[in-house]
N, C-alpha and C positions, 0 to 999 in steps of 0.2 A: 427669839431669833431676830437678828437684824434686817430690817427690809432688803439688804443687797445676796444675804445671806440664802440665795433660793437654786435648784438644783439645775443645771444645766444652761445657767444664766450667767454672763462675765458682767462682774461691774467695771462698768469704764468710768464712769465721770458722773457728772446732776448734769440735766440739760441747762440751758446758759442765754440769759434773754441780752441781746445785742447792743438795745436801745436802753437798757438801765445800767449792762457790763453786771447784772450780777446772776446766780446760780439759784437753780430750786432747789428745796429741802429735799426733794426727790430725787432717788439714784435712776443712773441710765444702766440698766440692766440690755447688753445684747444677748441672744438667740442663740447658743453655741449650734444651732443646726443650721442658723444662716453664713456659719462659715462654711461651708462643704462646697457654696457656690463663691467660696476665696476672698480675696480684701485687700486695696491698696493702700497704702498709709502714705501720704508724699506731704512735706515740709521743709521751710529753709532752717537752717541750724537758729537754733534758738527757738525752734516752734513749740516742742513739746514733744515731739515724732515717736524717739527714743522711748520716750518715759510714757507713752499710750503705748509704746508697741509690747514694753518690756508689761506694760500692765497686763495684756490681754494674753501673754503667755502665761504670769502670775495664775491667774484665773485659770486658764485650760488644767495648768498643775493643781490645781486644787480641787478641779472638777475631774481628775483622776485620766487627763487626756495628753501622750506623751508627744513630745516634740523634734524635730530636727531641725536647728538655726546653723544656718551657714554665717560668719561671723567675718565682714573682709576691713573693719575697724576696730575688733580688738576688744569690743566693749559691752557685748553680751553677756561674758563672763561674770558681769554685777548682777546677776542674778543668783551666783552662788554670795553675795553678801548680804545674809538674812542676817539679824540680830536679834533676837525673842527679849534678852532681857534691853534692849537700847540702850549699853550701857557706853560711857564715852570710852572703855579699854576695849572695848569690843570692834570700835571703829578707827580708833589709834593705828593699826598696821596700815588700814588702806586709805588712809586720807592724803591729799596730792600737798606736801610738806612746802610748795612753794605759792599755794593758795594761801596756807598761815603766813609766808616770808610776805605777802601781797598786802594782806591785814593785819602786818604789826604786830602779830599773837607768836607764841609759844607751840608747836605741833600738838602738844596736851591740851590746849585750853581749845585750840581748833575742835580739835576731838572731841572735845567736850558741848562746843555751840555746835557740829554736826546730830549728836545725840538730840542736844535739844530741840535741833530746826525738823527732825526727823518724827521724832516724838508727838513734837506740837502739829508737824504736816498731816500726819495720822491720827489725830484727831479729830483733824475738821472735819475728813473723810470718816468718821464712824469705824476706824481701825487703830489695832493695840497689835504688843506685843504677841498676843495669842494667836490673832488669825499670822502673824509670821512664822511662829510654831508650828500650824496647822501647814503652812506652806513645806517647810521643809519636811514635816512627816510626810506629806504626800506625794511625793516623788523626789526622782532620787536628781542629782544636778549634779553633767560632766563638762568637762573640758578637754575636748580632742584636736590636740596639734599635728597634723601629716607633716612628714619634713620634718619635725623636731620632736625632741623630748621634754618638753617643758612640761605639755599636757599629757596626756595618755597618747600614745603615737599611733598611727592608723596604718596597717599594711595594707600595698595596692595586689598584693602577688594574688589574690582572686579576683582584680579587677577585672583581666583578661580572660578569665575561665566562661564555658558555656552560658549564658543566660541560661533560666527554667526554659521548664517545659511550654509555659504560657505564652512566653515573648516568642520561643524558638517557632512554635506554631502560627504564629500570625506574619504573616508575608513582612507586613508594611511595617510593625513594631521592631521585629528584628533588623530592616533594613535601618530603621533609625536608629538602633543601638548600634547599629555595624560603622555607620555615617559618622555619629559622635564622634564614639569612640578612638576610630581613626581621624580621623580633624584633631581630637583632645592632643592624642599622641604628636600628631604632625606638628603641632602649634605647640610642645613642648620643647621640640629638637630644633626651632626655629625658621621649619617650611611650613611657610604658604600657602595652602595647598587648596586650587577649587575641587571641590565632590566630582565637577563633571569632567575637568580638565584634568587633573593632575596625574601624572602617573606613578605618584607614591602613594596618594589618597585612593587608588583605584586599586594598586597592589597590594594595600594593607589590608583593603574593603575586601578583595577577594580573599585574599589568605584566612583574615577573620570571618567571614561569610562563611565558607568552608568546611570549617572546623567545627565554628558554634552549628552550622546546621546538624551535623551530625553528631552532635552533645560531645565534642571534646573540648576538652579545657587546657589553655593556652597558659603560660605565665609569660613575662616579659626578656626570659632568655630563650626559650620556642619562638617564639614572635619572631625575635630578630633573626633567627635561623630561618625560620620560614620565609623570612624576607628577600634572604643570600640563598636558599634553595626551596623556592615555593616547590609545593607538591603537583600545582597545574601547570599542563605543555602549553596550554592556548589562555590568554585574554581576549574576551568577547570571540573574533573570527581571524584573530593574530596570533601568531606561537610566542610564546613566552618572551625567545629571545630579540625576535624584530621590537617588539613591544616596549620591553625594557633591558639593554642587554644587560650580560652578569659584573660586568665592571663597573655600569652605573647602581645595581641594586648592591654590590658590595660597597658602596661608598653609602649608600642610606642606610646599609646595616651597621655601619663603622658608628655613622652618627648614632645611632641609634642608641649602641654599645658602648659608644663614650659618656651616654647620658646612663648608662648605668652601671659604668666602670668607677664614675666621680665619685668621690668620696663623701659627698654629702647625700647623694642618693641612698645610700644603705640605712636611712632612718625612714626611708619610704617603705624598706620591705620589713620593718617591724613593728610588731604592737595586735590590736585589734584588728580581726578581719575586716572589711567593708561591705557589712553585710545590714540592711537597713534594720531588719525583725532585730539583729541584737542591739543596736542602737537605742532602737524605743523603749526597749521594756531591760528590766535586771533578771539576773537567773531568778529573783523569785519572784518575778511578774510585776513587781512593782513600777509605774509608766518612769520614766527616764526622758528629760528636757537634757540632750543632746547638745553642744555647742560645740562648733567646727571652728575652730579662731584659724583665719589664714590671713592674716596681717602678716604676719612675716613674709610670706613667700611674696617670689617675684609675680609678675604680672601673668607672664606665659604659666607658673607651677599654679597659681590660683584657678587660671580656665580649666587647665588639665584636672584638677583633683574637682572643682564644682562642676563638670561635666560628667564625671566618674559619680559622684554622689548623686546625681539627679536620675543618671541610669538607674543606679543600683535603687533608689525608692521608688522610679518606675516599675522594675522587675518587682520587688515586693506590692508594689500598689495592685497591679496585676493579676498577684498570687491571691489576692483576697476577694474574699466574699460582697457580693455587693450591700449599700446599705445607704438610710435616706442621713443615719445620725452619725455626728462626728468621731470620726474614730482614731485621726494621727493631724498633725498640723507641721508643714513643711513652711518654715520663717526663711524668707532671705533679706536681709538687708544691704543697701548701697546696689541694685539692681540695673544702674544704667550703665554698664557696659557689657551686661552679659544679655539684655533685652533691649536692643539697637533699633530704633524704626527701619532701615534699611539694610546692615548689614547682616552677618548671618555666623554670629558667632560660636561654636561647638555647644555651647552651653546652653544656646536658646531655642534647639531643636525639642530636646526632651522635657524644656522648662515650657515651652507650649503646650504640647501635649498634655503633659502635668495639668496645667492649666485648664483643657480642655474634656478634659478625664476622671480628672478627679473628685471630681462630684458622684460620682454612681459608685466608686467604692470610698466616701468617707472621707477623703484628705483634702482638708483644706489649704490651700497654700497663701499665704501673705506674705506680701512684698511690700518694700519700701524704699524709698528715697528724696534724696533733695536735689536732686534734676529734674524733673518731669519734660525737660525738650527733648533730652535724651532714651524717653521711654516709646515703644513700638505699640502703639495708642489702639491699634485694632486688635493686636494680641491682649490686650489688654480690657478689651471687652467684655471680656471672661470674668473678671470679677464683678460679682452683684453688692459688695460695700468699697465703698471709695470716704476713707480719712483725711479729710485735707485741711493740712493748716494753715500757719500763715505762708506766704508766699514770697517770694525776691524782685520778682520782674514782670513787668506785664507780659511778657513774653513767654511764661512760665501760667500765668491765668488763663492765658490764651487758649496754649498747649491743655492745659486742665478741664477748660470748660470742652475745646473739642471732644476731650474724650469721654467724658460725662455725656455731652450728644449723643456720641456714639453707642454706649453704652444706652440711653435711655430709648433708641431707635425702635420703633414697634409697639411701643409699650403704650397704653393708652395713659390720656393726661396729659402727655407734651412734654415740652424739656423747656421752662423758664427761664434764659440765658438770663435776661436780665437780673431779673433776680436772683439768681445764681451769683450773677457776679459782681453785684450789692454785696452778697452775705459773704461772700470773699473779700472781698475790702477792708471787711468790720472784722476780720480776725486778730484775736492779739494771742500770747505769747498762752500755751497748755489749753486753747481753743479751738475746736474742730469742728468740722461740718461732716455728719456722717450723710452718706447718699446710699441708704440700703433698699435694694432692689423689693424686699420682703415689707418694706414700712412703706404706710400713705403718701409721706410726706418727711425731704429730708429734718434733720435736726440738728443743732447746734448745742453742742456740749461741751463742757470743763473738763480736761480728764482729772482722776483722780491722785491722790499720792502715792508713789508705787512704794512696795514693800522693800524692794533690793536697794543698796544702798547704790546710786549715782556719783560716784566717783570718775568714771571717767576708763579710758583702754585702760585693760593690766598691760602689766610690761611681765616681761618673761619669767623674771622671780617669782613676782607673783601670782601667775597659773602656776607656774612649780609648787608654790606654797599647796596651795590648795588641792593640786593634783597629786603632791606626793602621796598621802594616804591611802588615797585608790589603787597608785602605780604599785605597792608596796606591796597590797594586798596580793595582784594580778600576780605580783616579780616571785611570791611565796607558793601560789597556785603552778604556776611553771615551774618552778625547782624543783614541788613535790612529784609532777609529771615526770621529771626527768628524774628522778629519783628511783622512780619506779620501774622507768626502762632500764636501766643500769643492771641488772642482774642478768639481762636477757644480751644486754648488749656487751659482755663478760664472756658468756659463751661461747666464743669462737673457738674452732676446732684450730689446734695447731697444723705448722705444714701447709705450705701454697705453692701448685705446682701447675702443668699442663690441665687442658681438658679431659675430666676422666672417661673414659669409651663408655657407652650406653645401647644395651640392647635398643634395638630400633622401636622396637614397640614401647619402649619407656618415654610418656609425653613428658619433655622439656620447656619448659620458657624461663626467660631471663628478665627481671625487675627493672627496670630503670635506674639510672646512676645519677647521681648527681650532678649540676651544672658544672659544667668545668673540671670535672674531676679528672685528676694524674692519669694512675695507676689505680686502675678497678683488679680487686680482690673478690670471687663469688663463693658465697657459704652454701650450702646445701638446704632446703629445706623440703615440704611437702607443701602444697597448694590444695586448700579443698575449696570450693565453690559449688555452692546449693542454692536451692531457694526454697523458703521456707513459709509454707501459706499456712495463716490464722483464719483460724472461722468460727465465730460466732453469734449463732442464732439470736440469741435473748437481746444480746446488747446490738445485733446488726453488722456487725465488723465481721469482713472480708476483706484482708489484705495480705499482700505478698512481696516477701523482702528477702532480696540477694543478700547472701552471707558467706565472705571470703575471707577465710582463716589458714593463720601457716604456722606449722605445727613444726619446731627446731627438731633436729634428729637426736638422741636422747642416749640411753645406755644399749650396747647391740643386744642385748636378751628383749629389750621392749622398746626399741629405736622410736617407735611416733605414737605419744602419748595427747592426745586430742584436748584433756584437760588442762598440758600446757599453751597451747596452740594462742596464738592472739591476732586480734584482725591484721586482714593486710593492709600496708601501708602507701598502696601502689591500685590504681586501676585493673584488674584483671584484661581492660582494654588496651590497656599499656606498656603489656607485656610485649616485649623481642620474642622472635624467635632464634637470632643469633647473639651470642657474646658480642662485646665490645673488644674491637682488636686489641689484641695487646694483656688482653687480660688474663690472672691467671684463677687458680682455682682452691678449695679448700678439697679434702679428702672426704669423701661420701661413703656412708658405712656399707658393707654389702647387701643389706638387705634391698636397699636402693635400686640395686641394680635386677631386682626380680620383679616380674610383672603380676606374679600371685601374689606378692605384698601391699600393692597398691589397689587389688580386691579387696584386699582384708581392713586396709586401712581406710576406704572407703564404705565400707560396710559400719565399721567403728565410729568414723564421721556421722554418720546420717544419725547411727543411734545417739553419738553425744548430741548432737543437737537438738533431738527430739526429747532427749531429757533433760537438758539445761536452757534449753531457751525459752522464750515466752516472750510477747508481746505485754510490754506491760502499760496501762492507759491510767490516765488520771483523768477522778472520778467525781463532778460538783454535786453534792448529794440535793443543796438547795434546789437547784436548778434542774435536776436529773439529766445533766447532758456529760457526753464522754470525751476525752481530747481524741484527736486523730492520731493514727498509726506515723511517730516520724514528727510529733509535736511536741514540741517540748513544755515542760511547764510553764516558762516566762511566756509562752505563745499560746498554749491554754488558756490563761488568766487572763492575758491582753484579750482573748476571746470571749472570756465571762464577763469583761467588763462593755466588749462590746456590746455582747448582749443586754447586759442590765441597764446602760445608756438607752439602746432602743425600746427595751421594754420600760422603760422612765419619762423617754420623750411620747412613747406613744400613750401611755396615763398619762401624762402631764397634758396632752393634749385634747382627752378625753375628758377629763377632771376639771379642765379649764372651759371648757365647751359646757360639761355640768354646771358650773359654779356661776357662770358668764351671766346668766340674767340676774341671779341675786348680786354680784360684785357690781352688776352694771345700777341695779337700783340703789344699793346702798351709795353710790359713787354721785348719783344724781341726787341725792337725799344730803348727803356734802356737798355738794356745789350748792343748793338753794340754801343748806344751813350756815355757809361762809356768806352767800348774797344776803340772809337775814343779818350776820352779825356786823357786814359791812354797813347795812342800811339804820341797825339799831347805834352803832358807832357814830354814823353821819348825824343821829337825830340827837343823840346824845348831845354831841358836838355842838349842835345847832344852838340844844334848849340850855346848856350852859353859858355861851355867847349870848343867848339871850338877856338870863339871868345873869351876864356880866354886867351888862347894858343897862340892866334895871338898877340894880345895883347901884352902879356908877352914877347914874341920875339921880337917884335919890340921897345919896350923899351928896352933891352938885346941890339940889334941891336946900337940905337942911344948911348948909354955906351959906345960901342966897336967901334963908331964913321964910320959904316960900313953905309955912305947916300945912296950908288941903291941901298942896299936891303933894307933901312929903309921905302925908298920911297914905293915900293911893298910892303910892308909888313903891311905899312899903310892904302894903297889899302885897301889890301885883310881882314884887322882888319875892316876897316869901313864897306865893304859889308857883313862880318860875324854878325857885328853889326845889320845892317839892315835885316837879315836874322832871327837874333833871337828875334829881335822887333816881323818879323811877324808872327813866331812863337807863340810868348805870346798871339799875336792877334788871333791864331788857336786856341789854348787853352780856351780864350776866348768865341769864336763863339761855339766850342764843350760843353765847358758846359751851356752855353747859351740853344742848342738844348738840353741837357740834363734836364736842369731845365723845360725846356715846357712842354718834353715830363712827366717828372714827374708831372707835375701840370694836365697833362690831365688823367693821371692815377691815382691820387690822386682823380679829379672830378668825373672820373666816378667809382668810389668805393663809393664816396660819394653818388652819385646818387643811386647806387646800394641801400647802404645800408640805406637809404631813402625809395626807395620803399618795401625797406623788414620791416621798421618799420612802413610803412602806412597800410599792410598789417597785421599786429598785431591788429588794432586797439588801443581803449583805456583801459589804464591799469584796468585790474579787480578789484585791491580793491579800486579802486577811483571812477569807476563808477556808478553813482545813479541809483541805482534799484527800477525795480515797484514792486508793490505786487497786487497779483491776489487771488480771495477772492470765492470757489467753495463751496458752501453751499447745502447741501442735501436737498430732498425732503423729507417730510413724511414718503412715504412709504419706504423709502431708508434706515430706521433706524428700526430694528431689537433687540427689548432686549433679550437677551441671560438668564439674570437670572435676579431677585429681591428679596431679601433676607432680614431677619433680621442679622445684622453680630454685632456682639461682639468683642470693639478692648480693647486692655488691654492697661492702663493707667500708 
């Protein structure tokens, strides 16, 4: 195993001595658990920034830890350019063709000294084509464009829905998602809006406030409707209309609506939900390095969507279990306009918090930039590693060292400005000064060669290139979906007429319609809603789950057949009690209209369910732990893996506490065996000089024809001779003892870090899971309602 090669450790760089300009044989291994208290990376262009920042996400994916990069230059993306074999056709598509036009070269032959320079850069660092292998097995690498199709395209239409249950319950968390959010929006339509002042920002806060408190979920054509007729008579101790009248809230919904009338908006409501748990992980758990490219988008569509993205990893951050080891890493780069020292832009509410939080469930966030005047230096206090390279302005060191101050406040030791800002001085070009909260004493390191190829922004083609395969994959999984509905959605009863009459005791509700829709047509169906409770003993689960199914009316001998029945596709909460004016109706069989039919067919319900359903959990035999009721695989495994990170760092930490006195003596027993081999070198050195001297004189001597002293002098040359043979042979035997003792230090590091990976077990997304299959009783199933329900067509 390679010395960098150790579990839960990122290699960055060899530390870097200032005063020679050159690097140790030894890697800088950092602490993947001292990211949890976060990391700023700040440098001027040409520092090296990029290429440590792109390294230390390398590393997390290798160490099976998934990521979400906000991307506002375009150039994160080179991280999907791995090459295992380094071959120059490998690199040929993505090489910048006007870099060869620069150098006189051929686009081939460029391609070709890229391989080379790539190749040879990976070997100074102790890396091959393999460990780039090893990188793309271990997690998966996307590209998500909102606003476009280039990458995989991101739907906002869950932006607006409820927050969990976690955020809705906390006073203060909801109110900062309610605050964002509305700012995000305002600042997309191009108001201004203060939180305290404004009364679009207050209208929207209530309307969303509202809603989410009471767990409904909102999409962006509700919104605007709520807008033009909120459901509250009073703001604050004002009635609605002194407040804001309806002519002015219809001009904010206009705007509103023309931001989603425009034609370029309809790539905003398709693609992947924005849901952070799918981001991270693949449906088969494997960790997923996310990249958000918003180059494209304007300035106002950037804040709006990285405000929406920071919620939505808030709300997940939230949802999770607390923990000391790293479990997600939130990257943003180019961060100086969305973390202002004075202003208070949408996006740096939740990016605080974030900040502030995030350490007691696991997510570490890094940031980076090459502004640092522009950075909000106390918010930033939060992070306990500061990467700083070289720098533009003294104005810029300034701003750097204040914050380090700041940051070292309390802490015992002091904060060294001076020398702080010596060692900033002496930076050159992939040289950093790490300031980790967790080490003695900062350090000065190289970073290493990164694996992804450095190219430079993609441009639009090529995320296409690259994301075609994914999109292809996703475009075949929805056809098959709609494939499937297609039979169901065939069914319609001919004949559309009036409202058909309903004995009164027959319960009615009507579906919801779609946005905008003409002419609503309603089909008839049957609504069952139960709830269906699992329990079991052995394995500990207790859990209970609403289950609303609607069952098509069918042939009149056996009109509602439960085995056809499919979930509903509609909130049970979101049920009318009236039609949609205007609308008309499909023909409903007679049975329908009898209230002993919806006994029966009620009675039928509870027993299908009781016989087809079940709770079914998946099952790590390694580990004997169960997934949750409502977890899905990819969030299982993310979960075994979180466990076997904390069961790896807490060995690793036990093991090294073990190990620590023998590693500590063997370490010492190498420092005196290098101080021997230095000291037998010097002496060596000495008695050859000496024996040059003699030498030299006694040949001088036989010139000058002077035989008794030649004689002596010949002596005394042979025994200096003989002197510094054994010399050489001290030398010898000294590193001789140096090389053992390094082989036995070497071993038991090895050994060491052997038992911290037996300790880990086997990797979560590889390992075969059972499934466990908790089926209800009878009585354990409860219908809630049974209904005639009307869905428009």
């Amino acid at each position: 195993m390679r010395d960098f090669e150790k579990l839960g450790a990122f290699y960055l760089g060899a530390p870097h001595d200032l005063s020679s300009g050159k690097r140790s044989s030894s890697p800088l291994l950092y602490d993947s658990r001292d990211l949890v208290t976060h990391a700023l990376c700040v440098g001027m262009t040409g520092s090296g920034k990029t290429g440590l920042c792109l390294a230390l996400i390398e590393e997390a994916a290798l160490d099976g830890v998934p990521a979400i990069l906000i991307d506002p230059k375009g150039d994160l993306g080179n991280l999907l350019l791995t090459f295992p074999d380094l071959a120059p056709r490998d690199f040929r598509p993505w090489i910048n063709e006007e870099d060869a036009a620069r150098q006189g070269v051929s686009p081939d032959e460029f391609a070709a000294q890229q391989a080379r320079l790539w190749k040879s850069g990976l070997e100074k660092w102790g890396q091959d084509g393999e460990r780039i292998r090893k990188l793309r097995e271990a997690a998966e690498f996307a590209i998500y464009t909102p606003g476009s199709n280039a990458g995989i395209p991101v739907s906002i239409l869950a932006s607006f829905a409820a927050p969990p249950a976690a955020v809705r319950e906390d006073a203060e968390a909801l109110r900062e998602r309610v605050a964002s959010t509305a700012t995000g929006l305002l600042t997309l339509i191009g108001v201004e809006a203060d939180p305290v002042k404004s009364r679009e920002h207050i209208l929207i806060s209530t309307v969303l406030s509202q809603a989410w408190s009471r767990g409904e979920d909102l999409d962006l054509s509700a919104l605007i409707a709520r807008i033009q007729n909120p459901t509250v008579t009073k703001v604050g101790v004002m009635d609605l209309e002194t407040f804001f009248p309806a002519k002015e809230r219809f001009a904010l919904a206009m705007a509103a609506n023309s931001l989603l009338a425009a034609p370029g908006f309809a790539s905003w409501m398709e693609g992947e939900p924005l849901e952070a748990g799918r981001f991270l992980r693949a449906a088969s758990g494997k960790p997923r390095i996310a990249i958000f490219s918003i180059a494209h988008l304007a300035e106002a569509e950037r804040m709006f969507f990285t405000t929406l993205l920071l919620n939505e990893v808030l709300s997940w951050m939230r949802a999770q279990p607390g923990t000391t080891s790293l479990r997600a890493i939130l990257y943003m780069d180019e961060i100086a306009g969305y973390f202002p020292p004075i202003a208070n832009p949408p996006a740096k509410s939740p990016l605080l918090t974030l900040l502030k939080q995030g350490r007691a469930f696991g997510l570490g966030v890094v940031l980076a930039t090459q502004n640092p005047v522009d950075l909000d230096y106390k918010g930033l206090a939060n992070c306990g590693t500061w990467l700083l390279g070289r720098l533009q302005t003294e104005r810029d060191k300034a701003r750097v060292l204040e914050g380090l101050e700041g940051a070292a406040a309390g802490k015992t030791g002091g904060f060294d400005r001076a020398r702080m800002e010596e060692t900033l001085a002496g930076l050159k070009s992939r040289v950093f000064l790490m300031n980790n909260v967790h080490d003695e004493e900062p350090t000065v390191f190289e970073t290493r060669w990164v694996m992804s190829y450095l190219r430079g922004p993609l441009t639009r083609a090529q995320v296409k290139t690259l994301m075609d395969p994914r999109r292809e994959t996703r475009r075949m999984g929805v056809a098959g979906d709609a494939a499937a509905e297609a039979p169901r959605a065939t069914a319609a009863v001919s004949g559309a007429a009036a409202r058909p009459v309903m004995p009164p005791e027959i319960s009615q509700a009507f579906a919801p319609a779609p946005a905008g829709a003409a002419a609503v047509v309603y089909r008839p169906a049957v609504l069952g809603v139960a709830e269906v409770h699992y329990a079991d003993a052995k394995s500990g689960v207790a859990s209970t789950e609403e289950v609303a199914l609607v069952a098509p009316f069918g042939a009149p001998v056996d009109p509602v057949r439960w085995e056809d029945a499919a979930p509903a596709t509609f909130s049970p909460a979101a049920l009318a009690e009236e039609p949609l004016p205007g609308a008309t109706f499909e023909d409903a069989p007679p049975a329908a209209a009898h209230a002993k039919s919806y006994a029966a067919w009620g009675k039928d319900f509870a027993t299908q369910l009781a016989r087809t359903r079940a709770l079914t959990l998946w099952r790590s035999p390694s580990r004997k732990l169960l997934s949750r009721p409502g977890e899905s695989e990819a969030d299982f495994r993310g979960r075994l893996a979180q466990d076997s990170r904390e069961r790896r760092d807490a060995a690793a930490a036990k093991l090294r506490q073990k190990y620590a006195a023998k590693i500590a003596t063997l370490q010492e027993r190498l420092r005196r065996a290098e101080q021997g081999i230095a000291r037998e070198k010097q002496e060596a050195s000495d008695a050859k000089l000496q024996t040059a001297i003699s030498v030299g004189a006694t040949v001088f001597d036989v010139l000058l024809g002077r035989r008794r002293s030649t004689v002596g002098r010949a002596t005394t040359s042979a025994r200096g001779v003989g002197r510094a043979m054994r010399q050489a042979g001290d030398v010898a035997r000294a590193e001789e003892n140096a090389a053992a003792v390094r082989a036995q230090l070497a071993e038991l590091e090895s050994r060491l870090e052997a038992e911290v990976a037996a300790s880990s077990g086997a990797a979560a997304a590889e390992e075969p899971l059972e499934t466990v299959a908790i089926r209800p009783k009878k009585g354990d199933v409860t219908v809630r309602r049974l209904s005639l329900v009307w869905i428009p067509r």
